[in-house]
mmCIF file of the N, C-alpha and C atoms, coordinates in Angstrom:
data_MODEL
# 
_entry.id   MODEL 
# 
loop_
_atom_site.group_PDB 
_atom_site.id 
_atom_site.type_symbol 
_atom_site.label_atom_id 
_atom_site.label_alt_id 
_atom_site.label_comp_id 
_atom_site.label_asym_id 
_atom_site.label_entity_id 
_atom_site.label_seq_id 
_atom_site.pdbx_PDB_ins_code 
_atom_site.Cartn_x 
_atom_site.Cartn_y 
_atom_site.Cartn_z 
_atom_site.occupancy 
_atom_site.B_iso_or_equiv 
_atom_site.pdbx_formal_charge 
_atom_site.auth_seq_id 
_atom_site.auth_comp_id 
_atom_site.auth_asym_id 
_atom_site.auth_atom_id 
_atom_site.pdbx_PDB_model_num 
ATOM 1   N N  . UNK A 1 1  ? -59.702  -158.612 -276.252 1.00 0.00 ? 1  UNK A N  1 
ATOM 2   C CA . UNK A 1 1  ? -59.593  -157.180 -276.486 1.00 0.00 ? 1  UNK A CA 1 
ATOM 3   C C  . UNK A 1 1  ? -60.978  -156.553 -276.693 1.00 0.00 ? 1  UNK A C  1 
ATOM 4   N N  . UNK A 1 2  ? -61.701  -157.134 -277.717 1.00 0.00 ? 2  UNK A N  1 
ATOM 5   C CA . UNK A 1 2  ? -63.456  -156.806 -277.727 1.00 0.00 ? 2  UNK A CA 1 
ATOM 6   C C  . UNK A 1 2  ? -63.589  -156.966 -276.331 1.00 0.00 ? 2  UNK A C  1 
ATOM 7   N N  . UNK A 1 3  ? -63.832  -157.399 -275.360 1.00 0.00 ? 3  UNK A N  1 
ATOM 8   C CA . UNK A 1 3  ? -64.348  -157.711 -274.444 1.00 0.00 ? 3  UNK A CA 1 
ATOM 9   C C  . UNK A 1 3  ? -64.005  -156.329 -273.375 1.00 0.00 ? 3  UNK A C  1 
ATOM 10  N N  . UNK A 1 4  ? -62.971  -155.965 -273.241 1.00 0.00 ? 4  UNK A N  1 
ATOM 11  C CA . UNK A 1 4  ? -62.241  -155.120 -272.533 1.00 0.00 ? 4  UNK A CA 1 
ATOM 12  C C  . UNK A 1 4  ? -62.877  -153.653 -273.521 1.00 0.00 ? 4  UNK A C  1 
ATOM 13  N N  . UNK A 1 5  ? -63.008  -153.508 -274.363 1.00 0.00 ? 5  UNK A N  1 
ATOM 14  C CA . UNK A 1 5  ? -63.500  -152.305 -274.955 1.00 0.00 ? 5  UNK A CA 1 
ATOM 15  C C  . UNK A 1 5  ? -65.232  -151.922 -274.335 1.00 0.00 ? 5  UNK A C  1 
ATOM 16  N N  . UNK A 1 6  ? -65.677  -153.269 -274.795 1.00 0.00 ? 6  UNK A N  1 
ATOM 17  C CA . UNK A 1 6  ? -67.068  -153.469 -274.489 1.00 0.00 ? 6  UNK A CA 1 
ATOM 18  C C  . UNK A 1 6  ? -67.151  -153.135 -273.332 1.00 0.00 ? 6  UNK A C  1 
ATOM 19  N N  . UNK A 1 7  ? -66.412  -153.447 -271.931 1.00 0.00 ? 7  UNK A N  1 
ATOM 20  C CA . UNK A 1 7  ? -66.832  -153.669 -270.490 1.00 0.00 ? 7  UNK A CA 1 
ATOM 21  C C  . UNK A 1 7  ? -66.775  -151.661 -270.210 1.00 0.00 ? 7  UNK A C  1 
ATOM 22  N N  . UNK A 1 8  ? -65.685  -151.033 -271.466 1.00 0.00 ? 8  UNK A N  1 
ATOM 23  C CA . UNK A 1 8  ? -65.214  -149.762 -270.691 1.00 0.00 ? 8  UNK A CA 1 
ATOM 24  C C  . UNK A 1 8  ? -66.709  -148.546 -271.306 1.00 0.00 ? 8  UNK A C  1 
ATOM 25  N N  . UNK A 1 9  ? -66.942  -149.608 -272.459 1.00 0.00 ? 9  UNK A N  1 
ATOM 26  C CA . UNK A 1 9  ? -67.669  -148.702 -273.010 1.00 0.00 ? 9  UNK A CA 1 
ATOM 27  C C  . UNK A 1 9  ? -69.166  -148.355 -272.396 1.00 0.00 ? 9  UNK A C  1 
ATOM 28  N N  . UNK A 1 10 ? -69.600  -149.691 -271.637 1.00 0.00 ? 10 UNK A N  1 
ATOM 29  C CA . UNK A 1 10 ? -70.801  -150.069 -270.441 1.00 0.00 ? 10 UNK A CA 1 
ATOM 30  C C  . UNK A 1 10 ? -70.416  -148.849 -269.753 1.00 0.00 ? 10 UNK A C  1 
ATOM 31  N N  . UNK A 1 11 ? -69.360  -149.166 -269.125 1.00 0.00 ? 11 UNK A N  1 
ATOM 32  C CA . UNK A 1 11 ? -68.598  -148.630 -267.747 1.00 0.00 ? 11 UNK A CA 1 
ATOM 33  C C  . UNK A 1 11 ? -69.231  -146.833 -267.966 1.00 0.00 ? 11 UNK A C  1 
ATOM 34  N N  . UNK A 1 12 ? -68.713  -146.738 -269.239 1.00 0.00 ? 12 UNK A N  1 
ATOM 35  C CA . UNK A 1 12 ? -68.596  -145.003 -269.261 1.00 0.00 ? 12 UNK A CA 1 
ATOM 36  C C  . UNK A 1 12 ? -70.289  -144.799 -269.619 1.00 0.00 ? 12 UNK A C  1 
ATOM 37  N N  . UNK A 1 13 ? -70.728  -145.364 -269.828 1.00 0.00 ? 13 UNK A N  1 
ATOM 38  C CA . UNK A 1 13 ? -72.735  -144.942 -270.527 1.00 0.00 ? 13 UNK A CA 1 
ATOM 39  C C  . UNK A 1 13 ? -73.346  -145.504 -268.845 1.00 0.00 ? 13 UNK A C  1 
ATOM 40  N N  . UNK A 1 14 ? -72.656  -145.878 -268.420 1.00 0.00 ? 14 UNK A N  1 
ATOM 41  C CA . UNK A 1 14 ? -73.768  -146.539 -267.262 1.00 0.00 ? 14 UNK A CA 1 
ATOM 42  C C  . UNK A 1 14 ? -73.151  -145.373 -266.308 1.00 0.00 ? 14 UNK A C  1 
ATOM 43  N N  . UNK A 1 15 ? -71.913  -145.165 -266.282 1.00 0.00 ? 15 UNK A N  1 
ATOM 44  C CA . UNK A 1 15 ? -71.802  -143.481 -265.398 1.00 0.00 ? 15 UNK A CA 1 
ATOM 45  C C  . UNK A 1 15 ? -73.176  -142.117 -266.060 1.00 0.00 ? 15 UNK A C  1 
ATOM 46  N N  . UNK A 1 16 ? -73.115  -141.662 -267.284 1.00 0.00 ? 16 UNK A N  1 
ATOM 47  C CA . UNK A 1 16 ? -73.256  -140.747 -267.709 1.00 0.00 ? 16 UNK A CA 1 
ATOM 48  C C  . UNK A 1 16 ? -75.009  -141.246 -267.596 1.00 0.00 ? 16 UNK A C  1 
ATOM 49  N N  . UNK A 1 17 ? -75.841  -142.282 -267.802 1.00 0.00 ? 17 UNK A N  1 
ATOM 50  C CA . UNK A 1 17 ? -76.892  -142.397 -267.719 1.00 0.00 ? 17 UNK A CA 1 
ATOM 51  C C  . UNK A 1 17 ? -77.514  -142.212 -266.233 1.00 0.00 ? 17 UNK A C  1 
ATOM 52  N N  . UNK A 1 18 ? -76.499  -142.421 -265.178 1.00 0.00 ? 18 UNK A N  1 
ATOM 53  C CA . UNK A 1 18 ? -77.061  -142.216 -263.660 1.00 0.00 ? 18 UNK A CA 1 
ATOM 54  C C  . UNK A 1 18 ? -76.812  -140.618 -263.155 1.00 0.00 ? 18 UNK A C  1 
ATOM 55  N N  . UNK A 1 19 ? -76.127  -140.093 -264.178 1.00 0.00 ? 19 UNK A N  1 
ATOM 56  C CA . UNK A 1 19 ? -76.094  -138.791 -263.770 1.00 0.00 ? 19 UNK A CA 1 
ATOM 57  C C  . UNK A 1 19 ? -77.580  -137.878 -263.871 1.00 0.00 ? 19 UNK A C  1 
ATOM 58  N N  . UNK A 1 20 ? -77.801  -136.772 -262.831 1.00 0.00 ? 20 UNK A N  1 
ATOM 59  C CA . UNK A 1 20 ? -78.992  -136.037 -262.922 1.00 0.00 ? 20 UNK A CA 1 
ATOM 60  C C  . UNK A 1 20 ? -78.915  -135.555 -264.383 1.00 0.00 ? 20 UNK A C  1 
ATOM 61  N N  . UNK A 1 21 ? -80.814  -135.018 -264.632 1.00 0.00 ? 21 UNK A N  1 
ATOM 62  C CA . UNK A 1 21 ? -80.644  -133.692 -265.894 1.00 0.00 ? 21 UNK A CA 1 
ATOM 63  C C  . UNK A 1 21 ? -80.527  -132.919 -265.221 1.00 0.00 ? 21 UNK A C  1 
ATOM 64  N N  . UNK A 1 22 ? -79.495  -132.087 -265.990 1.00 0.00 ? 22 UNK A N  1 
ATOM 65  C CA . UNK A 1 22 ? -79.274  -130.367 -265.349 1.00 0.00 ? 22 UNK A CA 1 
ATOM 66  C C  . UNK A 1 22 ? -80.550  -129.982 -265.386 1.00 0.00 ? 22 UNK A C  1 
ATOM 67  N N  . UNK A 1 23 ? -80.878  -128.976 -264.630 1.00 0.00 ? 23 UNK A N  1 
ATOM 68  C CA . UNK A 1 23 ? -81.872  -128.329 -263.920 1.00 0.00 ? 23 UNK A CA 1 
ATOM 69  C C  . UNK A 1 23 ? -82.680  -127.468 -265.030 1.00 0.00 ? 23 UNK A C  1 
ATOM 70  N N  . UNK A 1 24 ? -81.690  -127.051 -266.266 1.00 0.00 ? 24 UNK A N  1 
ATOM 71  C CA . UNK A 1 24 ? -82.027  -126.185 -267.433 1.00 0.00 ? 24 UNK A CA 1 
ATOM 72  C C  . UNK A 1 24 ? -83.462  -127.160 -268.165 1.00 0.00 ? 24 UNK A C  1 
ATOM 73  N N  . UNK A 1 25 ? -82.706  -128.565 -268.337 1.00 0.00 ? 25 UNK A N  1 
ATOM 74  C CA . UNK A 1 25 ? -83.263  -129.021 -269.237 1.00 0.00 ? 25 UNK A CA 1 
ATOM 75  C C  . UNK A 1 25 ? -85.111  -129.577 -268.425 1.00 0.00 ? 25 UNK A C  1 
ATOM 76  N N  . UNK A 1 26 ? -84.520  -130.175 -267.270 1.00 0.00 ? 26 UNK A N  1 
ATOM 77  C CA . UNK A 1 26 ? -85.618  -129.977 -266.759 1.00 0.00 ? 26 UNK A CA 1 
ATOM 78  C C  . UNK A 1 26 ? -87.256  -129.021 -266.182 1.00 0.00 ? 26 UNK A C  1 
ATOM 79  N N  . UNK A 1 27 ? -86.573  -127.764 -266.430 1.00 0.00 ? 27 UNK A N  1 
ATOM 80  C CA . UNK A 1 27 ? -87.634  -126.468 -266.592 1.00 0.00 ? 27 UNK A CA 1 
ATOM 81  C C  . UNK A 1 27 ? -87.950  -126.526 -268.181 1.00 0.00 ? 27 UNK A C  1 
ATOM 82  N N  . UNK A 1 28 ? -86.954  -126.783 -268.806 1.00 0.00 ? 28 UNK A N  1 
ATOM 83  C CA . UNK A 1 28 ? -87.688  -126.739 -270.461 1.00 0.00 ? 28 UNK A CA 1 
ATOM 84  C C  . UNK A 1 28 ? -88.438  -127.784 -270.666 1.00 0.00 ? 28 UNK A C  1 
ATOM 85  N N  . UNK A 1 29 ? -88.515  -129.190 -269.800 1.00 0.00 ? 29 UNK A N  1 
ATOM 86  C CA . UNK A 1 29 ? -89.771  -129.636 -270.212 1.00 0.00 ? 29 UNK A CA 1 
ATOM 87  C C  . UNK A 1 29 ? -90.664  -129.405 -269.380 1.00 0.00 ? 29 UNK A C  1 
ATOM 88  N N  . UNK A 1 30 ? -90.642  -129.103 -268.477 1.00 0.00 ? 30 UNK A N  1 
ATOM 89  C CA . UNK A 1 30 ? -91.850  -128.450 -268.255 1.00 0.00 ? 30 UNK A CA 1 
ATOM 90  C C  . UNK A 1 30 ? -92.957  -127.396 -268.364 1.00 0.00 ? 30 UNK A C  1 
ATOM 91  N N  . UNK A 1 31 ? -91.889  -126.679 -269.442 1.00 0.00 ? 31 UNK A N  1 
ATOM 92  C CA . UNK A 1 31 ? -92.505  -125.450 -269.628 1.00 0.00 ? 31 UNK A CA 1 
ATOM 93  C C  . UNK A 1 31 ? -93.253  -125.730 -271.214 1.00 0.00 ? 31 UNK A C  1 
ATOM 94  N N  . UNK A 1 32 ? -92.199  -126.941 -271.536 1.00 0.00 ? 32 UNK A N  1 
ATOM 95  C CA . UNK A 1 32 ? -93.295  -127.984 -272.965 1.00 0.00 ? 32 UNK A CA 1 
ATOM 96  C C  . UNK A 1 32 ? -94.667  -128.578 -272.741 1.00 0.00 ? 32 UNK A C  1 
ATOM 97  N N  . UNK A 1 33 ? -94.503  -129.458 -271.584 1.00 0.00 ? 33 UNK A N  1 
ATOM 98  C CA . UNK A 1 33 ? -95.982  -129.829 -270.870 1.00 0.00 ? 33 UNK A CA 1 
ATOM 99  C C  . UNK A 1 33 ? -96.607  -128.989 -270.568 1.00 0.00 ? 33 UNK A C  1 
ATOM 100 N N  . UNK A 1 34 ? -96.528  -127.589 -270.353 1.00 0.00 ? 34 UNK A N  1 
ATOM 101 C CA . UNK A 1 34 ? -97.555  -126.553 -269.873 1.00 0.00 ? 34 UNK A CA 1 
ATOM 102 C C  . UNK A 1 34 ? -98.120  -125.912 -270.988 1.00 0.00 ? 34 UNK A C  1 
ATOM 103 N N  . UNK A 1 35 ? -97.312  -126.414 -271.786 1.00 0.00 ? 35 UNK A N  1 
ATOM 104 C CA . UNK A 1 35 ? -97.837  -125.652 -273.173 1.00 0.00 ? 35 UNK A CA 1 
ATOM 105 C C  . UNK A 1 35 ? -98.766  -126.658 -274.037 1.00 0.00 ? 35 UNK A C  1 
ATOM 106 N N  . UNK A 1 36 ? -98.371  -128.419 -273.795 1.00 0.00 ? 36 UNK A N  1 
ATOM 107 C CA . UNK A 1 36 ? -99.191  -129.086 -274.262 1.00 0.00 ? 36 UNK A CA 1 
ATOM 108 C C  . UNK A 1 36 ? -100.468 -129.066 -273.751 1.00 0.00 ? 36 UNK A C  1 
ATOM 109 N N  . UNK A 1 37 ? -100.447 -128.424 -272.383 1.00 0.00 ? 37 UNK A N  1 
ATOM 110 C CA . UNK A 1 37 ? -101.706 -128.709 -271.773 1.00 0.00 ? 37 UNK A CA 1 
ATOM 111 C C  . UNK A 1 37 ? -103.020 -127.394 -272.520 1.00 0.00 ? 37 UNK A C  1 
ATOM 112 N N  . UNK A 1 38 ? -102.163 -126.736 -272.768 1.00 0.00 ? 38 UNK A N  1 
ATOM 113 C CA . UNK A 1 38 ? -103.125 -125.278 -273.210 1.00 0.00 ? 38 UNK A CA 1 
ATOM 114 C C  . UNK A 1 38 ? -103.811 -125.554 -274.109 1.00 0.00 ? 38 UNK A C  1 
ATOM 115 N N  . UNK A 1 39 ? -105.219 -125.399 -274.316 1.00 0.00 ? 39 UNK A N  1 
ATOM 116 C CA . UNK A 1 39 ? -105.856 -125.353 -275.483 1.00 0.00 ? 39 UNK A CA 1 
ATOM 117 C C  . UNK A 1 39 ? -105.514 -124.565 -276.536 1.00 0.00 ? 39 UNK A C  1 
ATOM 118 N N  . UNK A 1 40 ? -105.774 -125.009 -277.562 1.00 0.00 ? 40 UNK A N  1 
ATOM 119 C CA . UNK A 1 40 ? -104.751 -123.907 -279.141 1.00 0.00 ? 40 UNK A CA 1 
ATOM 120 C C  . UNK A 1 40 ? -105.875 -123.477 -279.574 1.00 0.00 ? 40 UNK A C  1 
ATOM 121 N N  . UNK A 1 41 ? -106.055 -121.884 -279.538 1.00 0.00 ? 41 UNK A N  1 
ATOM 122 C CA . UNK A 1 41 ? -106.849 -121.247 -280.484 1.00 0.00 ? 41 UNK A CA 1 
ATOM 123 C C  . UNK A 1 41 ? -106.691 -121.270 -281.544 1.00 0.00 ? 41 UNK A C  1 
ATOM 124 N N  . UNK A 1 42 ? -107.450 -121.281 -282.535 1.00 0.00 ? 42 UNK A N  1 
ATOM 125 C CA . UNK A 1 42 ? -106.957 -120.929 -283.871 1.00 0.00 ? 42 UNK A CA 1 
ATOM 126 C C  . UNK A 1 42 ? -106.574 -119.573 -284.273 1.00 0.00 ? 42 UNK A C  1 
ATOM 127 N N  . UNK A 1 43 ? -105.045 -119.622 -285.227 1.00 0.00 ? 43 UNK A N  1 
ATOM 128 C CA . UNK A 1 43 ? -104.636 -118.561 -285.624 1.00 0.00 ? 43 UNK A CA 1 
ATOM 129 C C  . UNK A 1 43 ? -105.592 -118.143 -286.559 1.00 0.00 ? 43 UNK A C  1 
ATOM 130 N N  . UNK A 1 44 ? -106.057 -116.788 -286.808 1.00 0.00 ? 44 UNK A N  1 
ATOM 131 C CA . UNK A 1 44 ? -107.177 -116.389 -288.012 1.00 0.00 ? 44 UNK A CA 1 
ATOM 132 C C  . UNK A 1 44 ? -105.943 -115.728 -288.899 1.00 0.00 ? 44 UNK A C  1 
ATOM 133 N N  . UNK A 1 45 ? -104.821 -115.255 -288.532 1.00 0.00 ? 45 UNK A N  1 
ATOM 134 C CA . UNK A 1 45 ? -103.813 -114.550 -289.706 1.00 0.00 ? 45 UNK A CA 1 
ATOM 135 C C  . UNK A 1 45 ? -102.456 -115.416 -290.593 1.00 0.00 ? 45 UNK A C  1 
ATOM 136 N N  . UNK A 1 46 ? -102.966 -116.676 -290.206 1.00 0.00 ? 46 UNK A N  1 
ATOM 137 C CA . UNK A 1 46 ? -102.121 -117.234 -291.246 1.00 0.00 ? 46 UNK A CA 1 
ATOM 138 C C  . UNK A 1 46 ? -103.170 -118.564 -291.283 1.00 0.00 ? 46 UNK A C  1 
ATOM 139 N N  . UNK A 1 47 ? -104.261 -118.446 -292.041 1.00 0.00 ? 47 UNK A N  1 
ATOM 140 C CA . UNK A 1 47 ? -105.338 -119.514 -292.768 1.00 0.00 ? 47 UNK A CA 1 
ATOM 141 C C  . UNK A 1 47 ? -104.932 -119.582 -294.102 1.00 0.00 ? 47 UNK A C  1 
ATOM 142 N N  . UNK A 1 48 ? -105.532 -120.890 -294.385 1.00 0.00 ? 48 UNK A N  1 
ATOM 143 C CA . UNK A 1 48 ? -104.700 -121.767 -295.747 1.00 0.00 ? 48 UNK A CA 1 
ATOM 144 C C  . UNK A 1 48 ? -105.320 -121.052 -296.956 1.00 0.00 ? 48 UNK A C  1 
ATOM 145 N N  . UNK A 1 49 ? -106.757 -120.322 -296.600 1.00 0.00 ? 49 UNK A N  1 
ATOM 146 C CA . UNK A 1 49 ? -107.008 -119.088 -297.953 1.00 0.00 ? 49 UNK A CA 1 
ATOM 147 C C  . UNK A 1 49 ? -106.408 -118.254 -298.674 1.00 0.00 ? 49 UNK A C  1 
ATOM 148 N N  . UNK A 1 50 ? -105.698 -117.978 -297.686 1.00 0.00 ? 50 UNK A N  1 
ATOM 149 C CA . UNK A 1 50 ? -105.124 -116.609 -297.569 1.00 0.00 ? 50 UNK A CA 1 
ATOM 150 C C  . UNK A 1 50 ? -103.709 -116.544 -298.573 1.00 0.00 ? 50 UNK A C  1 
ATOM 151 N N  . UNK A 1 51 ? -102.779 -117.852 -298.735 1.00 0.00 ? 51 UNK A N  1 
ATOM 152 C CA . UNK A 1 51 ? -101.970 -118.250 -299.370 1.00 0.00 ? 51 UNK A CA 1 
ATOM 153 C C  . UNK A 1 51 ? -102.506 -118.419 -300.663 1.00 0.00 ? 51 UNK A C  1 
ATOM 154 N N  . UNK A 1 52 ? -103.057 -118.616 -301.192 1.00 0.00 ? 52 UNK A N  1 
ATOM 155 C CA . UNK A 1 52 ? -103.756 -118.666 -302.422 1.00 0.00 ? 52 UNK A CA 1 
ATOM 156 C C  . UNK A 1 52 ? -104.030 -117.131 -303.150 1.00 0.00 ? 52 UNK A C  1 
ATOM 157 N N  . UNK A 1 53 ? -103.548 -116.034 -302.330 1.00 0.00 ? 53 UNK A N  1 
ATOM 158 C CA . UNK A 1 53 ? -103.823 -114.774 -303.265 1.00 0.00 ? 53 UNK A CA 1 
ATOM 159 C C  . UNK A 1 53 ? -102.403 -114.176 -303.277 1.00 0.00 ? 53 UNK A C  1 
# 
């Protein structure tokens, strides 16, 4: 009975893992990598001084 659970439970993750990413998720990382790539200015209006008054 384990065995037969186990084989269905493969069965159903090895479908859902060969399926594409929707197309959504795939523009959102890329639009993450484009953002990792950007150099980060520093914010000047929220510096750690400034919390202190």
């Amino acid at each position: 009975m384990n065995q037969q659970i186990d084989d269905n439970l493969r069965r159903v993750y090895d479908d859902a893992a060969r399926e594409p990413v929707p197309e959504r998720f795939t523009k959102l990382l890329e639009q993450l990598r484009q953002q990792e790539q950007k150099p980060c200015a520093p914010d000047s209006d929220t510096s750690p001084e400034d919390d202190d008054q």
